[in-house]
Residue, then its C-alpha position, 0 to 999 in steps of 0.5 A: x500500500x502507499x503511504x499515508x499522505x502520499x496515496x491521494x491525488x487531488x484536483x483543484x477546480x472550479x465550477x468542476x471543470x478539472x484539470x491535472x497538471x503535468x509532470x506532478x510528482x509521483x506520489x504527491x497530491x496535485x492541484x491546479x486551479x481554472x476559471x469558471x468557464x463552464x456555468x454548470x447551473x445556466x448549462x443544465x437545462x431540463x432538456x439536458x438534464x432529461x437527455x444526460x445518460x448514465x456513465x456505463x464504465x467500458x472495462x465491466x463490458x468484458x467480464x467473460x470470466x467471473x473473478x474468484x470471491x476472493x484474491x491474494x492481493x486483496x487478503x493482503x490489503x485488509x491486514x493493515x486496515x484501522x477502523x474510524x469515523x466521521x460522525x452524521x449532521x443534521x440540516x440546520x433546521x431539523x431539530x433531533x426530536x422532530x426525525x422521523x425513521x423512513x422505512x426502506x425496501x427494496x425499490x423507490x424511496x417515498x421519504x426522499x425529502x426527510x433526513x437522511x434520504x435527502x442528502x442523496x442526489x443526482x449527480x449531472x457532468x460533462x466529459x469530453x462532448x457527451x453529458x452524463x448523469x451518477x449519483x451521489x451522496x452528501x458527506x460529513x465535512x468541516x465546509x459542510x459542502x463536500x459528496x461522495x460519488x463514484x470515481x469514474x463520475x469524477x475522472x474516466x479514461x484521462x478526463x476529469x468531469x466537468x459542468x458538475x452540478x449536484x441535485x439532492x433529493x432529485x424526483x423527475x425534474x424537481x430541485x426541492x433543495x436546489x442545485x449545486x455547482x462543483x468547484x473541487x474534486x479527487x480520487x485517490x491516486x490508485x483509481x487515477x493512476x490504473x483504474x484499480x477498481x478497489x478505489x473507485x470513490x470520488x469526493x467532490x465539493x460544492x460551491x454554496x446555492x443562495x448562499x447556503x451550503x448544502x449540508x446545511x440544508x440536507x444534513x451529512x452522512x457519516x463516514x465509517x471505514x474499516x469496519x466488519x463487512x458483515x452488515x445490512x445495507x441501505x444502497x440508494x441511487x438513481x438507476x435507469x433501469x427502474x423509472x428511467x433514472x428519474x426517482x431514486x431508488x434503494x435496495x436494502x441487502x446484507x454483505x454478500x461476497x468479495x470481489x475476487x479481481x487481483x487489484x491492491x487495496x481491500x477487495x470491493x463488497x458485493x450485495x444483492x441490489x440489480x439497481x445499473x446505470x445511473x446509480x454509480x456513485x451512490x451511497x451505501x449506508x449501515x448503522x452499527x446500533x438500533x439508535x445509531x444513526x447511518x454511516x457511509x461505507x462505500x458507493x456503488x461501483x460496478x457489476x458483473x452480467x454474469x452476476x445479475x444479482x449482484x452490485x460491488x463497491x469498495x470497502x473503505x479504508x482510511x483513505x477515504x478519509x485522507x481524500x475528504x479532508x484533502x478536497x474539503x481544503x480546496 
């Protein structure tokens, strides 16, 4: 594994347009600045918004051969992993007693609009001339303006994402807590450098709507890494293959298998959940307590056809953390 304060490349941008400079050091975080030249918010239109399509990550295309549920390099990984945490924030004008528990099965979420459910969102980018749509979650951050997404929605075959706007609680069209523009983002240094899909997470922060911050208005997720994969998962995105993208979405599924692929890093966790395109980068949330509230431990990645059942995301490891608190000071 890389050493600590030397795995995360991170890019500095603003408005999501997100540019890595050349000849930076192997190693060490990056950053470059760039003028708002894209306007994210007057960009997206409905009509671009209606037409955006799911980012469908090529290299999943051919998976011929299932990988095996587990891989040495991966064994290897989850010996050095540390348990941690960043605690949950409720929205500034939702008061603890007042929080009422949505129940979640498996398919659309009808409390979309309470806490915790309102910091997911759809998440809206450009790469190269194509427009394209994930999803994402709202984390808990000191600028309280930062989301968790996948990291082929932040950076994909040499290209970082740009026009990024982030709609939480998105519902056909609606915006009942606004639009958020991007003005930072990273991934860490393994997903930029080979596509290791044990690192497919990207963090990006988010310019203030109306002056407000957007975890003031939908609250923020907790973040847990390291923690027993054994646990029962609530998986939310926005997938097109359930109302077409346009509602979101949740399955509802205990820790299944690993994924096998002979990658560095803790081996990615599979659930049951056939949510596809469109839900990459959405976040998988668990409480440890009965009162606790939820967690983010990882964010949908990637499947296999020869799986149906299953989807996997990374098991997060301390670099998660590493990855927040880098873009979170951009």
């Amino acid at each position: 594994m890389a050493a600590r304060g030397k795995s995360i490349l991170a890019v500095l941008a603003a408005a999501g347009c997100l540019l890595a400079p050349a000849g930076s050091a192997a190693g060490q975080p990056a950053a470059r600045s760039a003028p708002d030249e894209d306007r994210a918010r007057g960009y997206w239109t409905p009509e671009r918004m209606a037409a955006a399509e799911p980012l469908e990550v090529a290299a999943f295309r051919d998976d011929s051969s299932v990988p095996p549920e587990d891989g040495t390099v991966a064994s290897r990984g989850r010996a050095s992993i540390r348990t941690g945490s960043l605690p949950p924030s409720l929205p500034e004008a939702t008061a603890a007693g007042t929080l009422r528990r949505p129940r979640i099965n498996s398919g659309e979420v009808r409390a979309q609009r309470r806490y915790p459910q309102r910091a997911n969102g759809k998440l809206f980018f450009s790469q190269g001339r194509r427009d394209y749509v994930c999803s994402g979650v709202v984390a808990q951050s000191r600028s309280d303006g930062v989301i968790l997404t996948a990291g082929h929605c932040v950076f994909w075959r040499g290209r970082w994402s740009k026009r990024v706007l982030f709609v939480p609680a998105y519902h056909r069209g609606s915006k009942p807590f606004g639009a958020y523009r991007g003005a930072a983002a990273g991934v860490p240094r393994l997903w930029w450098r080979s596509h290791n899909l044990n690192f497919d997470y990207g963090a990006i922060k988010l310019r203030r709507s109306h002056g407000r911050r957007v975890g003031d208005v939908t609250g923020e997720i907790g973040v847990r890494w390291g923690y027993p994969r054994d646990q029962s998962y609530s998986v939310v995105g926005y997938p097109v293959n359930y109302a077409n993208g346009q509602r979101m979405w949740s399955c509802r599924s205990r820790f299944r298998r690993r994924d096998g692929k002979r990658w560095d890093g803790p081996a990615s966790s599979g659930v049951g959940c056939r949510m596809r395109n469109g839900s990459s980068g959405g976040g998988w949330t668990f409480q440890t307590g009965p009162h606790d509230r939820p967690y983010v431990g990882s964010v949908t990645s990637h499947y296999y056809r020869r799986l149906p059942g299953l989807l996997f995301g990374p098991f997060f490891d301390r670099r998660v953390a590493e990855l927040l608190r880098f873009v979170n000071r951009r």
